[in-house]
Every structure is written in C-alpha cells, then in structure tokens.
C-alpha positions in Angstrom: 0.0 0.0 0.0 2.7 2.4 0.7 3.4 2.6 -3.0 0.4 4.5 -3.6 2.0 7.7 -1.1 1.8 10.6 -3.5 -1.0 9.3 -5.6 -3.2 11.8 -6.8 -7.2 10.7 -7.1 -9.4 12.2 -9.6 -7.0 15.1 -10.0 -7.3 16.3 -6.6 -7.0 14.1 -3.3 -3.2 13.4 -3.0 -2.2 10.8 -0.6 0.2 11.5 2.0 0.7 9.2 4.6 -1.4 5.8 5.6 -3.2 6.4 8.8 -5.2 2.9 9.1 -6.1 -0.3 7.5 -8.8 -2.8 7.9 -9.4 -5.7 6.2 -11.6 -4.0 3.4 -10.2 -0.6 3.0 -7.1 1.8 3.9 -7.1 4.7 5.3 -4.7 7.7 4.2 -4.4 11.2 5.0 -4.4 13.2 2.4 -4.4 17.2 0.9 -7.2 18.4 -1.1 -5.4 20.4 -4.1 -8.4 22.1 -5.0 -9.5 23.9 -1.0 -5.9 23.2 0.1 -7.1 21.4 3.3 -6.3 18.1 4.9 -9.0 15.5 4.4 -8.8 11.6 5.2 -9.6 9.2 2.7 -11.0 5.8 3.2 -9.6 4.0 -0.5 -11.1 0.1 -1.2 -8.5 -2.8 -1.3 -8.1 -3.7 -4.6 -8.4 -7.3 -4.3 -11.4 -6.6 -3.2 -12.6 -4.0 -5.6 -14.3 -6.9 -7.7 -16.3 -8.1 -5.3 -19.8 -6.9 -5.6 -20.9 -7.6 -2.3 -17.8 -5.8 -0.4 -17.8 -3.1 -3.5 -21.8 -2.5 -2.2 -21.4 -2.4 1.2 -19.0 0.0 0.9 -20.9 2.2 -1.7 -23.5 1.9 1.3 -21.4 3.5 3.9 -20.9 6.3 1.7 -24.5 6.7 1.3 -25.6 6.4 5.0 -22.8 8.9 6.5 -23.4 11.3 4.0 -26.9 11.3 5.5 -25.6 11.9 9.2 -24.6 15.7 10.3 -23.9 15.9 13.8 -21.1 17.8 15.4 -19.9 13.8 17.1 -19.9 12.4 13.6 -17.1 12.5 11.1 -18.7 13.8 8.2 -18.8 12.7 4.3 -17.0 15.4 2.1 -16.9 13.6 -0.7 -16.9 9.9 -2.9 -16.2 8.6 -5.9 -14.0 6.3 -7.7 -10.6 6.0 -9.4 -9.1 3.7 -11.7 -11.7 1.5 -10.5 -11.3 1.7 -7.4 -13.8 3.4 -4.8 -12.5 6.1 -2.3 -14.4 8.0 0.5 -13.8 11.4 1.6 -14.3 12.4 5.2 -13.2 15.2 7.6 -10.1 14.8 9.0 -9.6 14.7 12.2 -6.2 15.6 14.3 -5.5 13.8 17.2 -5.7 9.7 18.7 -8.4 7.5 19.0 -10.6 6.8 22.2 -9.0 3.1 22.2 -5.3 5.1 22.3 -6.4 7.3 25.2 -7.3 4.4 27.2 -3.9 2.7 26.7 -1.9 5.6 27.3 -4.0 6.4 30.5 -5.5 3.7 31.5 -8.7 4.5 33.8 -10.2 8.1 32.5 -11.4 10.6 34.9 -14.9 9.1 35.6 -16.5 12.7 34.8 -14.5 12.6 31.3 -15.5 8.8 31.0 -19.3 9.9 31.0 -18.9 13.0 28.9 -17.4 10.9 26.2 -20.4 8.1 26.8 -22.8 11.6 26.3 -21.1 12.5 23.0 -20.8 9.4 21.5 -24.8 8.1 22.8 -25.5 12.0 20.7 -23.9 10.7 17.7 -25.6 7.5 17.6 -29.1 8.8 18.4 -28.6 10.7 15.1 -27.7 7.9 13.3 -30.9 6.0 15.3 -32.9 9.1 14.4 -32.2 7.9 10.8 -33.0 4.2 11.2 -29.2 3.6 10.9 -27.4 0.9 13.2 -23.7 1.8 13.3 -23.1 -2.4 14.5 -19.4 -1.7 15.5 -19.4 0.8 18.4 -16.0 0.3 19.9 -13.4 3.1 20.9 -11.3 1.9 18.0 -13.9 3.9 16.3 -14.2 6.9 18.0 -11.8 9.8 17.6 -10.6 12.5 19.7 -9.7 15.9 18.1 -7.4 17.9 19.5 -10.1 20.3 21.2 -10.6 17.1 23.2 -14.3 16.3 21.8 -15.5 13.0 20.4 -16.3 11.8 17.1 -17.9 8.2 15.9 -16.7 6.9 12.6 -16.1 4.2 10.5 -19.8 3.2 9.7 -18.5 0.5 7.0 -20.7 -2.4 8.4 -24.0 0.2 9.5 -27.1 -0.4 8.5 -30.5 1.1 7.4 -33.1 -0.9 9.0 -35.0 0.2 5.9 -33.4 -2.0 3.6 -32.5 -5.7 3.8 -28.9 -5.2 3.4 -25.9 -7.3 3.1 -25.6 -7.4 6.7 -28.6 -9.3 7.5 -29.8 -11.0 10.3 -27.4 -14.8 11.1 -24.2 -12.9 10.3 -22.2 -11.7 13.1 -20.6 -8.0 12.3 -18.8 -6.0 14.5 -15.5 -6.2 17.1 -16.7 -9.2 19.9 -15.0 -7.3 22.5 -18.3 -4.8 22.3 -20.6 -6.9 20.5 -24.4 -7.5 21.4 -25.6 -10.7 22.6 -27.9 -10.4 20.0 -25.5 -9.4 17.2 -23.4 -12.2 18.6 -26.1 -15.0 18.2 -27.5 -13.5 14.3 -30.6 -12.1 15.9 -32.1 -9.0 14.8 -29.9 -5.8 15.5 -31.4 -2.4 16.6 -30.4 0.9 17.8 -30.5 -0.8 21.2 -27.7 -3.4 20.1 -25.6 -0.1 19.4 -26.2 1.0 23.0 -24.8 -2.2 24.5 -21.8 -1.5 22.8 -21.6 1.7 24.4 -22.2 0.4 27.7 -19.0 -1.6 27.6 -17.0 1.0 26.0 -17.7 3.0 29.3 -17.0 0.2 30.7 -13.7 0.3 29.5 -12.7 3.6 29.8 -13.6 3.5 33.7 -11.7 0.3 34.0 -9.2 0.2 31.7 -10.0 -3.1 30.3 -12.6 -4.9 28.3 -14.9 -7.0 30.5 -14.2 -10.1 29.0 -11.5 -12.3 27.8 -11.6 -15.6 26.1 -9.3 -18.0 23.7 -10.7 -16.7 20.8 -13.0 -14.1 19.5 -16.3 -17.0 19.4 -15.6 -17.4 23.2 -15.7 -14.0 23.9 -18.7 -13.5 21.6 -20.2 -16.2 24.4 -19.5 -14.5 27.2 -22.1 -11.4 26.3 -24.3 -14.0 25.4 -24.1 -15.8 29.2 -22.2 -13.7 31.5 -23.0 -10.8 33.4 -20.2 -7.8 33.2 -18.1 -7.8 36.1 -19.3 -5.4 38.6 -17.5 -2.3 37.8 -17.1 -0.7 41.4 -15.5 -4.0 42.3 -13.0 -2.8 39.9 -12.8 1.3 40.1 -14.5 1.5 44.0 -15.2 5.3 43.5 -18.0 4.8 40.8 -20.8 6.1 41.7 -24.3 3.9 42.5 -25.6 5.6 39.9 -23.1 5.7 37.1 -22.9 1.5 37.7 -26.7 1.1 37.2 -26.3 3.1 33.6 -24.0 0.4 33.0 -26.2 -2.4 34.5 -29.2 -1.4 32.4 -27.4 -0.3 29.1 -25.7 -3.6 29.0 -28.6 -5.9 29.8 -29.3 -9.4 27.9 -32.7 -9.0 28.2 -33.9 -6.3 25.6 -36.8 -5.5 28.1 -34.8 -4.2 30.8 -32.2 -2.2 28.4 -32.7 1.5 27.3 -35.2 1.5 24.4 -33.8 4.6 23.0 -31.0 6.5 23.2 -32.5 9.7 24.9 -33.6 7.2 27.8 -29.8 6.6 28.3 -28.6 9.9 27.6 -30.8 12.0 29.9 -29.6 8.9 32.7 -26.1 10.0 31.5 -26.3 13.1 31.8 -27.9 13.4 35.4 -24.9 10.6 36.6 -22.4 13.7 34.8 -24.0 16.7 37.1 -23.9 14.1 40.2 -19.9 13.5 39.6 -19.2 16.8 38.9 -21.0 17.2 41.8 -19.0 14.9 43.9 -16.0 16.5 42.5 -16.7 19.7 43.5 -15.1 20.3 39.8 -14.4 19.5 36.4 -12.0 19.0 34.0 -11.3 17.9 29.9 -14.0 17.3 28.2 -16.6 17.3 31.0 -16.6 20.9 31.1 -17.8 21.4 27.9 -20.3 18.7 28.4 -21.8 20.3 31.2 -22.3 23.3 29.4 -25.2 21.9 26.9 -26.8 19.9 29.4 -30.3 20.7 29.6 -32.3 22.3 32.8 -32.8 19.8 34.7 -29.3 18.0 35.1 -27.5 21.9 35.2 -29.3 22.6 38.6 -27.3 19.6 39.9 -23.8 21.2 38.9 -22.2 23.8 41.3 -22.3 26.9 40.2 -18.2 27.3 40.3 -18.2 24.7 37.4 -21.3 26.3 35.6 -20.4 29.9 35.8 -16.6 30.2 37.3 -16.5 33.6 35.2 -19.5 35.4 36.7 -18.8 33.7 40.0 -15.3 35.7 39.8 -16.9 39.0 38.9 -19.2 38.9 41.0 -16.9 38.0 44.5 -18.0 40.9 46.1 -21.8 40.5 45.4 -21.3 36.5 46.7 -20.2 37.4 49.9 -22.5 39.8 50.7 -25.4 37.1 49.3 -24.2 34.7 52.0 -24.0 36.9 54.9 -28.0 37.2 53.7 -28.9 33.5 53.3 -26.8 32.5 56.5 -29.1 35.5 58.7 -32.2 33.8 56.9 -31.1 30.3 57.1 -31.0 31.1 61.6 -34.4 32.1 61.7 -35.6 29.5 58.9 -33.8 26.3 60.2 -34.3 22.8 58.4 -36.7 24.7 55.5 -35.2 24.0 51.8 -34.8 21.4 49.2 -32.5 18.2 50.1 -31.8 16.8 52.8 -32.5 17.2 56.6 -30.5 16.3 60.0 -32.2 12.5 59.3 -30.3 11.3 57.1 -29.7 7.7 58.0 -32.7 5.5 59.4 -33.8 1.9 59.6 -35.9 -0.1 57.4 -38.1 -1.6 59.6 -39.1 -4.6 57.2 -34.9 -5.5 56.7 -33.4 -3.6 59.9 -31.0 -2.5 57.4 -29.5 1.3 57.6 -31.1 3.1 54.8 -30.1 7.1 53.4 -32.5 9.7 52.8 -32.2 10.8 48.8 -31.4 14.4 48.0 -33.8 15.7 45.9 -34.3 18.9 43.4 -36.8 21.8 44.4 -38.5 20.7 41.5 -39.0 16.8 41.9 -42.6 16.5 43.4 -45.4 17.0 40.6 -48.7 16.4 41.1 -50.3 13.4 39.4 -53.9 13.7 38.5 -54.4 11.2 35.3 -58.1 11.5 35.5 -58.9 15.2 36.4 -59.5 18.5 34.9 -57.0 21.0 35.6 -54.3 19.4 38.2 -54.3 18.6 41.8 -52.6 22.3 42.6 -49.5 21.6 41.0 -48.0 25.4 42.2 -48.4 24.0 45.6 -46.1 20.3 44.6 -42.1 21.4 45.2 -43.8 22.1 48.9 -43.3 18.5 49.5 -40.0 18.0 49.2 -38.8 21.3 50.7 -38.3 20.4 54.2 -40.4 23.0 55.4 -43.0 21.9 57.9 -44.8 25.2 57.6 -45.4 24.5 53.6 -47.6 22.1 52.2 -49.0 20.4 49.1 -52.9 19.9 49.1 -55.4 18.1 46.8 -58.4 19.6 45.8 -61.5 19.4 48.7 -63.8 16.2 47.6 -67.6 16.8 49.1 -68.5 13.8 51.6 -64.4 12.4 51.0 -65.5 11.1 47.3 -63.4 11.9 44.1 -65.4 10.2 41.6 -62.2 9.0 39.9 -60.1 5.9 41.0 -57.7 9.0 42.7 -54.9 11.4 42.9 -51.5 11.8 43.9 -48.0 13.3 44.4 -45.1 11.8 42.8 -41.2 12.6 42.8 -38.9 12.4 39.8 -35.4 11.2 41.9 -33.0 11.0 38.9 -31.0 9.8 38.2 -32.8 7.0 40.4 -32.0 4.2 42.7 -33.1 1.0 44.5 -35.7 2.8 46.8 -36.4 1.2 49.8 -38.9 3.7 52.1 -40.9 6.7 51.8 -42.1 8.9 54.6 -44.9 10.7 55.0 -45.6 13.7 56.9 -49.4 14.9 57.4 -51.8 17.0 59.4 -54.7 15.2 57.6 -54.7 11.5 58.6 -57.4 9.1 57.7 -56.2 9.1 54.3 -54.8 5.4 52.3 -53.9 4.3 48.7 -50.5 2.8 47.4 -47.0 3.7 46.4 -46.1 3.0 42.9 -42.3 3.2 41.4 -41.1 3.8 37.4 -37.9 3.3 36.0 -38.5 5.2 32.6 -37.3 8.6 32.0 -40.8 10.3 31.6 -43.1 10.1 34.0 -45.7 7.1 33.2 -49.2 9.5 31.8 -51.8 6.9 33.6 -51.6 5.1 36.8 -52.7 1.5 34.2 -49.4 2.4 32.2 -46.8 -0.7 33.1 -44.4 1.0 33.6 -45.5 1.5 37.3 -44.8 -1.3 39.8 -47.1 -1.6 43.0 -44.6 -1.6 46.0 -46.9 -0.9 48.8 -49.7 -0.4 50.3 -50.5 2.4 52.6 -53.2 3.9 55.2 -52.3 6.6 57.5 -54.2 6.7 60.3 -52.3 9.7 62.4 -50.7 12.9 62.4 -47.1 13.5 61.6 -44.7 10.8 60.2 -45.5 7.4 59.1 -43.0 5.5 57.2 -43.7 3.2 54.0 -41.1 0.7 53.5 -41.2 -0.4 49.4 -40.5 -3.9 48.2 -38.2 -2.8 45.2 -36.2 -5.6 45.8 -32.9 -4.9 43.6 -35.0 -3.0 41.0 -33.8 0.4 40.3 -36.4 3.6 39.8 -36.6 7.4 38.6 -40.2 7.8 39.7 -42.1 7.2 42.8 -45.7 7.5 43.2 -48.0 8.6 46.5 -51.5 7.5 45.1 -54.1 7.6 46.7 -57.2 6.2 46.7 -59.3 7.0 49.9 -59.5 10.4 51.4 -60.0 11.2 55.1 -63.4 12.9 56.1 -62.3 16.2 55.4 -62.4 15.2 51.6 -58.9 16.5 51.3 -55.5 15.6 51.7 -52.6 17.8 53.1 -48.7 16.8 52.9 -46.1 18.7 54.5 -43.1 16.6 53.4 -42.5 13.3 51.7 -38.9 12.3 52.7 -37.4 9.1 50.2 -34.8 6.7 51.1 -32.5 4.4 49.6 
C-alpha cells in the first residue's frame, strides 16, 4: 500500500501518509489540491474491488454517513471512484483515537468517561434518528480531536433498518470485544444493540480493560451472550451507585430491561455527569464542555463554580454579601429547603437495614392527576419536598371524602434514580390510604394502568405526623415514585407537608 503515497485521485486528493487499514479498505491522509485542506480518505482494497458484495457495502457507507450531520460524527465530504477503485472522503480529524487514550491512561477521569459516553450516545441517536445501526461501536472507532471532543466513525458495516442489506440478520458483524448478545447469536440488531456497545465502552474507559476475555473471538462473543459484566465498582470503587446502574441497564441481555432509546440513556447520563461533577466539586477535559449543553434539569445539579466560574469571579464581592443574607435567613428558617435534613440515616423496619435519605431537586414533586381536569394544585407540589413543615401540598377538597375517579396523587422524579427502599410521610390530615407506585422510565408514566409502574406498597395513615412506607423494590432500580391515593380522610382533602425518600 505504501506505493500508492503521493497518488493523486481524480485530479485532486493526494495521498500523503497511511493512517489505518482494515481488512476491506485503507485509510490515508491526504491534501485536497483544489481547498488546500487536509481530508482523510478511506480508499477500497483492490483485491477486493471486484467483489460486488464488499464493493456494495462500501458504496453503502458512503450513502448512510453522507446522510448523518452531527457535530460527534465524522462527516462525508466527498466519494467517488478512481481507476476503478472506490475512495471516501471524510473530515479529517487531528489527534488519537478513544482506544489510544485508554492505553496511554488507562482509567479516565470518571467525569470525562461519562462526557465521552454523552457525546458518543449523541452521535448514535442521530444515526438511530435515521433508522441507521452503526453495528461496530467500539473506541477503535471513535476519535478524539485535538479540542478534546469525540467523534464516531467508520460506519463500513451500518445499517439502514429500511433495507435488507448485506448485513442481515445470522451474520455476526462488528469487534466481539463490544458486541451485542444479540448481534453475537444473528438475531435482529437495533439501535438498542448499538447501545450495549456503548455500555461496555464506558466500561472500559472506567476500568481500563474490556470485561471479557476468552481464547478466541467466538468465546468471547459467548461471554455477552451468558455472563453478566463484572461489577465495575469491584474494579474502580469510587464509581458512583448511579453511574454503575447506567451500566447495568445499558448492558442488559434482556432487551426489556435495556434502554429502548437513546435519549432514555442519555438523559440517565447526563444526570450521573452533574452528580460527579457534583461529587467533584469540579471538572475537567471534556466534562466541562459537556456540562455546558446539558439541559435544565441536570445543570441545577452542577455547582455553580463549574457552571459559571466567570460570573462567579466578577461577582466576589456581590457573593459574599449574598451569604452573609442566606446565613441570617437560614437562623431564623432552620431545616426549610430542598434536600436533605439532620435524618439522614434511618432503619428499614421490614430488613433492619441502615437506609439514606435521597437528596432531591426543588422541582422533583409534581402532582399526578391522570383522571382530572386542571391538576391537583400543581404550584403547591415542590412544597413537599422542601423540608419546610410550615409548607404544604394539598389536593383539591372532595364533598363527603368522594373523588369520583379511581384517585390522585403526588409523585417525585429522583434522577437519576436508585433502589428505593422507604418513603415517609408527613401529614396534618390523617385518615387518608392508597399505594406507592415506582417507574424506571425517564418520563413520567401518563396513567396510573401504564406498566411502567410497579405496585410496591400499600399504605393507610391513620395519624398525624410521620408514618413511614417501607417499598418492596427488591434490587429493581427507579426514577419515579408515586404517593396514590385512593381513599380520602373525612375532610375530603389531603394535606402533605413533606414526603422524605430513602435508599
């Protein structure tokens, strides 16, 4: 191959160095005579030129990149053929691949680990978006430009699931380091194969190591088929809960309890990025600029010295003077806000075992009225989680204690989630009963018949102040958890001071 350094395609792509090779195609850097820019150029084998298969799938690849634009994807510039012989022209990019970082580091910075995971899961929802299957997600295949960001290539065995293609379903594609146990065994490949991949590439880049090894690449194909992944916090201890149960469900056998799409992941993702950032009290690499396009909802986890470190520095003066304020108020306002309280450890009383109260948002309580008209005062809902005894969240008043609807309720979005094991109630209106329902989807469930949610108690309060719930999760992790109820007191209405979740 090096004999064809300084060939010239078509008049204008001149080929300067060799770059890569696979066992279809070469790679070569190479200058674009006519906008004097560097470009890379993915050039067909020619012993394998005449094959019409190989010559179609790569005519394929050429067609289903040049339909992807996404700043994580390295884009089509250009195709055609010379002499014969097919040639692809894509952006090139300067700098290593994600498989080079992890050799030359070993474990990545857990926050960079999951801002790459975010980038690349991005890129492939595009592709998804598309109804294209990359099939060979693997940090060979994702590069690393010098600004640090990530970008998926090398889509020579995707897929439209449009079209029955040459990839069909009973032949195994893609590197068995990463590969489905789906993709391993000929089944059906979807977006959701493409996500398992992912889920060992982060994975590896917390680790340092695939999870499996075997004598050959059928072996290791085997073990995604049978074997669970090791338990990553076994391996890297100071991996978060959290970031381990994004691995858990993104690499599950059973399609059921994977993430059906991409955004499912990606909002998990990006919640598990604000917590370790979080945790960090900083951020570095490519995290920062990750945190920067999260959306709402995951930002208001991230400390504002990461968030806005400029404004923070102009604005010294005005800080201080802020906290002197919120330090007066927080004396005469004691335990009130969002989070946690003083309890933060307690006892299950089913188990005995030492459970933690969850910090939560000020926006994490919603109201949840499936079957009504206009809400169950939804202003009144972050009132339940602000550990202010003085605040309260109320359902409407029901005339002789009947709703004429199977009921109402409170529920708490807790991403990223967790295995929940009790939920405490605090009330001035007893006499009131129903049952605790948990989701582990990204959205809140719309009806209380959705599956989605799981019955994990049953509930009657019957005085004032705190009664505790213990839930029968089990080992099943949950975003959403669910106060319904079913049977008001007397009154015909329902009060709640504070609902206090633990894990």
């Amino acid at each position: 191959m090096s004999t064809l350094l300084g060939t010239l395609l078509n008049g204008r792509y001149r080929l300067e160095a060799q770059i890569g090779t696979g066992g279809m195609s070469t790679v070569y850097r190479a200058l674009d005579e006519t906008l004097e820019r560097p470009v890379a150029i993915k050039l067909l084998n020619r012993e394998i030129a005449g094959d019409s298969d190989q010559l179609e799938r790569f005519r394929r690849e050429a067609r289903a990149v040049a339909q992807l634009s996404h700043p994580h994807i390295v884009g089509v510039i250009d195709a055609g053929e010379d002499q014969g012989r097919p040639y692809i022209v894509f952006e090139y990019v300067e700098g290593e691949t994600l498989k080079e970082r992890i050799r030359r580091m070993g474990q990545l910075p857990i926050p960079e680990a999951v801002a790459y995971a975010i980038e690349i899961a991005r890129a492939l929802g595009a592709a998804h978006a598309r109804h294209i299957v990359h099939r060979d997600v693997k940090p060979q295949n994702v590069l690393i430009d010098q600004e640090g960001s990530a970008k998926v290539t090398d889509f020579g065995i995707a897929r439209s699931l449009d079209e029955e293609g040459l990839t069909a379903d009973g032949r195994v594609l893609g590197t068995t380091d990463y590969v489905s146990p789906e993709q391993a065994l000929g089944h059906a490949v979807t977006g959701q194969s493409d996500l398992y991949s992912l889920g060992v590439v982060l994975y590896e880049m917390l680790t340092g190591q695939v999870p499996f090894r075997g004598e050959n690449q059928v072996a290791v194909a085997m073990k995604h088929v049978r074997e669970e992944l090791p338990d990553v916090q076994a391996l890297r201890p100071e991996v978060s809960a959290s970031l381990a149960s994004v691995i858990d469900r993104a690499t599950a056998k059973d399609l059921t309890r994977r993430y059906r799409s991409d955004e499912e992941l990606i909002a998990d993702l990006e919640d598990v990025l604000a917590l370790e950032t979080a945790r960090a009290g900083a951020a570095t690499g490519e995290a920062t600029a990750v945190i920067r396009t999260l959306p709402r909802r995951a930002q208001r986890r991230v400390p504002l010295t990461v968030r806005r470190p400029a404004w923070l520095a102009i604005g010294a003066l005005v800080t201080v003077v802020v906290l002197i304020a919120l330090i007066v108020f927080a004396l005469d306002r004691g335990q009130r806000g969002t989070g946690t309280g003083p309890d933060r450890v307690a006892t299950s009383r089913d188990s005995g075992q030492r459970i933690h109260q969850v910090s939560l948002a000020s926006d994490a309580a919603h109201d949840y009225d499936p079957y009504g008209g206009d809400g169950e005062h939804p202003e009144a809902s972050s009132a339940a989680v602000d550990n202010d005894r003085n605040t309260y969240w109320y359902t409407e008043t029901y005339e002789g204690g009947v709703m004429g609807k199977p009921g109402v309720g409170i529920a708490i979005d807790a991403a990223p989630g967790a295995v929940f094991k009790q939920l405490r109630v605090v009330t001035t209106t007893p006499g009131f009963a129903g049952d605790v329902y948990v989701a582990a989807t990204n959205a809140l469930p719309a009806r209380i018949e959705d599956p989605s949610w799981r019955r994990v108690a049953t509930y009657a309060i019957e005085r004032r102040g705190e009664t505790a719930i213990d839930l029968a999760t089990g080992s099943e992790r949950s975003r959403h958890v669910l106060l319904w109820i079913t049977r008001l007191p007397p009154s015909g209405r329902v009060q709640i001071e504070e609902l206090r979740l633990f894990r």
